[in-house]
N, C-alpha and C positions, 0 to 999 in steps of 0.2 A: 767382899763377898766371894763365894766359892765360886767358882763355874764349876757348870755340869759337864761332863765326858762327852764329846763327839757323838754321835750317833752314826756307825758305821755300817754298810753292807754287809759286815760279818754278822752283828746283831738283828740283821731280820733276817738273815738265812739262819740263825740259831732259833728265832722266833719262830717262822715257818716250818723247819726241820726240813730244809731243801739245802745242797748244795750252792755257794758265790756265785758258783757259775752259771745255777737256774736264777738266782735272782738279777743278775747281770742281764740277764737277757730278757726279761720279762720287763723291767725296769727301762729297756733299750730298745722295745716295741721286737724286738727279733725271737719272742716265743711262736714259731710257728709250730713246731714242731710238740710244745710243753701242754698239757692238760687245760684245760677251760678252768679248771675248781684250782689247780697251780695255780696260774696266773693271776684269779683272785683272792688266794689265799699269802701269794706273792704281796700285792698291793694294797692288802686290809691290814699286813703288819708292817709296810713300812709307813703307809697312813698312821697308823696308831702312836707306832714311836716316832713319829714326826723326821725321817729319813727321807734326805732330798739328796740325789747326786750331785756328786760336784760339776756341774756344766764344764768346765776348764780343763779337767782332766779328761772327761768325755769326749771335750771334743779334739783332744791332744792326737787318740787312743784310733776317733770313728773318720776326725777332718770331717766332723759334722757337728754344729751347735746347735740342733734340733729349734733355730730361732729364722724367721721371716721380718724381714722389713717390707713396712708399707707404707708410703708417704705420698700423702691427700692435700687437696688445695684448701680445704676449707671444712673442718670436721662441724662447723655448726648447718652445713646445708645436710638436709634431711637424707636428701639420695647418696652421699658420700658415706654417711653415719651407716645407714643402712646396708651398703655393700660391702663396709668394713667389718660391720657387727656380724654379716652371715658369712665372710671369709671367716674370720677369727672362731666361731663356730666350728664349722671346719675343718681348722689348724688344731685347734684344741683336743678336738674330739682322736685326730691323728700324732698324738704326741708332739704337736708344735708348739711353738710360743709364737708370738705376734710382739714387735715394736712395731708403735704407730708414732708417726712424725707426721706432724699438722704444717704447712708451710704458708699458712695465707696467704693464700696467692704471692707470694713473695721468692723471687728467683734465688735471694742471699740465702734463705732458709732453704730453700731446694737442693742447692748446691753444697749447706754446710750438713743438710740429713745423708747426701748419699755420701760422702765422704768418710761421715762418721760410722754408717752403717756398712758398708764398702770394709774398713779399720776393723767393727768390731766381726768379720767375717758371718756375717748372716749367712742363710745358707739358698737363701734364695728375696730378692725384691721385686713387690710390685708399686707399681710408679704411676701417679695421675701427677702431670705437670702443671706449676701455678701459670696462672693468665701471665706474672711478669717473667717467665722462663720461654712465653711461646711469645715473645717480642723480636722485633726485628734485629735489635741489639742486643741480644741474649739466648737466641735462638742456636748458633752457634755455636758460643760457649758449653752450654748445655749437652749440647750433641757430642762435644770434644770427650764433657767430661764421662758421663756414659760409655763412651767407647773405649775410655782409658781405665774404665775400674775390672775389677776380675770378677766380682757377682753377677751371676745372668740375672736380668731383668723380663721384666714383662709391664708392658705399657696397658694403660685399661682407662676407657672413655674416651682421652685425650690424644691426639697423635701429636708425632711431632717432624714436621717440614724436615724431608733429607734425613731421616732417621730408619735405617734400615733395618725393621726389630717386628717382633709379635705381638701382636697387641690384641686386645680383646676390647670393644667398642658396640658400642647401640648404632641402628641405620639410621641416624640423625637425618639422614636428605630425605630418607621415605617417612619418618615421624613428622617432620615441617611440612610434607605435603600434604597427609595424612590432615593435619591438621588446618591445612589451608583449605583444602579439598572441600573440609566441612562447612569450612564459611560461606564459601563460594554455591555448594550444592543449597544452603539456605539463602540465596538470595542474593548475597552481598557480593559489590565489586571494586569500591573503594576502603581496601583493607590494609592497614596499616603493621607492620613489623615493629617488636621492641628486640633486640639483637642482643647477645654478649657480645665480647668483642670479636671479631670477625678473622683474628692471628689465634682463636682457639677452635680449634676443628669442629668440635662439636657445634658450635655456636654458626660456623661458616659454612657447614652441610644442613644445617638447620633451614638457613637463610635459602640455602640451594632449594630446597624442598620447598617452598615460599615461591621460591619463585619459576619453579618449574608447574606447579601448581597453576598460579597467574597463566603461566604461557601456553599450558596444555586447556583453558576456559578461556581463550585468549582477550586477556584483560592486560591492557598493557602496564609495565610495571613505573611506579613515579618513586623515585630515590628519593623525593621529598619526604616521603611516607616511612623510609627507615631509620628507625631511630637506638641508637648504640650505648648500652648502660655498662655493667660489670657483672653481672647476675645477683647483687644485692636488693634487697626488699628497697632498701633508700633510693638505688637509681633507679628502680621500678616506678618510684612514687615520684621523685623529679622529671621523669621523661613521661608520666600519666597527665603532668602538669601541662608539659610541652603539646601531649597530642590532645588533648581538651582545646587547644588554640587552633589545630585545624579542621578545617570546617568539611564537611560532607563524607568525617572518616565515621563507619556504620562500625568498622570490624577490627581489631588488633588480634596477631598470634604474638603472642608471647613467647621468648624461645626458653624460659623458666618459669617455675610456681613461685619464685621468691616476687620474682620481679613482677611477677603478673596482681601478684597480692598489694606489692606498694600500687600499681595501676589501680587495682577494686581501690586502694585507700585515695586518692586524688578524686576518682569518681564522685567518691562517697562526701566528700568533703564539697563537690559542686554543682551537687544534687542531679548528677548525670545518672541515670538509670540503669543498672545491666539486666536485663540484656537490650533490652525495651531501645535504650537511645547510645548503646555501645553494647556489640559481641565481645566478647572476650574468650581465646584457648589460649589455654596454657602447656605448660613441657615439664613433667618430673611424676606428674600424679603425686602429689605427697600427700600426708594422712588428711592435711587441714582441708586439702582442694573439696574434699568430700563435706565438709560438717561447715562451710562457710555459708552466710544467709545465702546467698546465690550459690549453691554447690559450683562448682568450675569444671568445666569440659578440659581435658588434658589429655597428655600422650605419657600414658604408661609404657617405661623402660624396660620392663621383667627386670627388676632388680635380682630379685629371688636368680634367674636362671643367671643371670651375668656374675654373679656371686659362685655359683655352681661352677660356672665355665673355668673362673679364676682358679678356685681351688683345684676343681683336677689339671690345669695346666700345670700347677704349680707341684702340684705330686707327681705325677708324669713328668715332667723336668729333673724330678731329684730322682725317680729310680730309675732314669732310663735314659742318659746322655746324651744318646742319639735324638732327643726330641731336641735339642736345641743347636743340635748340628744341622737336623734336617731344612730346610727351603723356610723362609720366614712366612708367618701364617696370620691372616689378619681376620678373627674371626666375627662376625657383625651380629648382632641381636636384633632380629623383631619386635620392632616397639607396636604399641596400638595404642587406639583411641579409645578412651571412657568418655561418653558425653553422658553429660550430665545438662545445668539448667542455664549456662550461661552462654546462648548463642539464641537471638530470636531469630523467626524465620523470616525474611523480606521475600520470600517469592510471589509477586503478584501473580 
């Protein structure tokens, strides 16, 4: 069978009846200068005859591959999905491309996405590290490799111990207290913690806020009472198991919606009540916390603004060099509280 002829830049500047060198540039985001009805009459005829640049040559020509890397610990958790989906947005909307590398929590995957992205010269990465990257044994590594590639990066939710970079992050300490605050202002002083692991920053400022909380209502704090999962629905639900065996806990923070969810499911299974004979908050606000029979009181991230923040760092990084010369910048989001039905009140 025959093939069809290439479809080349000459044929839509014929099509258009402009100049190579106006569709070059319109095609290359750099029509600042070219007409509003150009521009669209540029991109309806290379849409039409199905004209895509050659990325390879372009980037031979710019040392720009108009592509972002982002690699995520976990794209099935709802708050990851979501700040992906509204960078990528975005990136789109600005002539970018997006590769997403998933690493489940896995350090091997961590290490073989930036490498490979690092290789195929993205032109800019953003990086949330797996729980098995922010390990005592891997912690290290990690930091090495980062420092050894030439993509500037930007760190987002996650920090990482000794890593001297910009990162974009929620106030997790003030969201845990935020959160504890409430249990406490309802009555409760035997209140229990479900944790990630406590080597992921978010997870261990979380805890902070927990327990700053405790000390500013001075309720003194019992390690008996905290108990350490992985942010999955499953150890949510084994460690709901666990805290149904101790006696006189009225209240759990949850430092996630996954994990808080497997807790409602143990509950529910041993006919323990929420909120009536357990408080429960949670941490992520995801869509479910709202529509659950017990709606779930949680701590709203602003995904939406932490998603905004990424993308203009990321654009300001690429046309302005001096942003990632300048002083390392770690910028924090205000989280808040949505309560909702699952906290009763014990205030006699």
């Amino acid at each position: 069978m025959k093939k069809n002829r290439k479809v080349t830049i000459k044929d839509v500047a014929e099509r258009a009846n402009v100049s190579i060198t106006t569709v070059s540039l319109v095609l290359n985001n750099k029509s600042s200068t070219i007409s509003k009805e150009t521009i669209e009459k540029v991109k309806k005829c290379a849409y039409e005859i199905n004209y895509f640049p050659d990325p390879i040559a372009a980037s031979m020509i710019t040392k720009k591959t108009k592509t972002i890397g982002y690699i995520l610990p976990n794209i099935e958790n709802t708050f990851f999905a979501k700040i992906v989906k509204s960078v990528e947005t975005e990136l789109i909307s600005n002539g970018y491309n997006l590769i997403i590398s998933n690493s489940n929590e896995s350090f091997e995957r961590d290490k073989k996405a930036i490498m490979l992205l690092n290789r195929r010269n993205v032109d800019f990465l953003i990086y949330t590290p797996s729980i098995e990257s922010l390990q005592k044994e891997n912690i290290n590594k990690i930091n090495d490799l980062l420092s050894s590639i030439d993509t500037p990066y930007l760190l987002v939710d996650r920090e990482i111990l000794g890593l001297d970079c910009n990162k974009i992050v929620s106030d997790n300490e003030y969201g845990g207290y935020l959160a504890t605050r409430h249990l406490i202002e309802n009555g409760h002083k035997s209140i229990a913690c479900i944790s990630g692991p406590l080597e992921v920053s978010s997870a261990f400022n979380r805890y902070n806020g927990y327990l700053k909380a405790l000390k500013e209502a001075g309720i003194d704090n019992n390690d008996k009472l905290l108990l350490i999962g992985n942010y999955s629905f499953e150890s949510g639900y084994e460690l709901g198991l666990e805290l149904i065996k101790r006696r006189g806990v009225t209240a759990v923070f949850v430092t996630n919606d996954l994990m808080a969810y497997g807790v409602i499911k143990a509950c529910k299974e041993h006919k323990i009540k929420i909120p009536n004979d357990l408080s429960i908050v949670g941490y992520d606000d995801l869509f479910y916390s709202a529509i659950l029979e017990v709606p779930l009181t949680s701590v709203n991230q602003n995904v939406g603004l932490i998603a905004k923040r990424v993308s203009d760092y990321v654009f300001n990084a690429l046309k302005n060099k001096t942003v990632l010369d300048s002083d390392v910048e770690k910028i924090l989001i205000q989280p808040k509280l949505v309560i909702r039905n699952s906290v009763a009140n014990k205030v006699l």
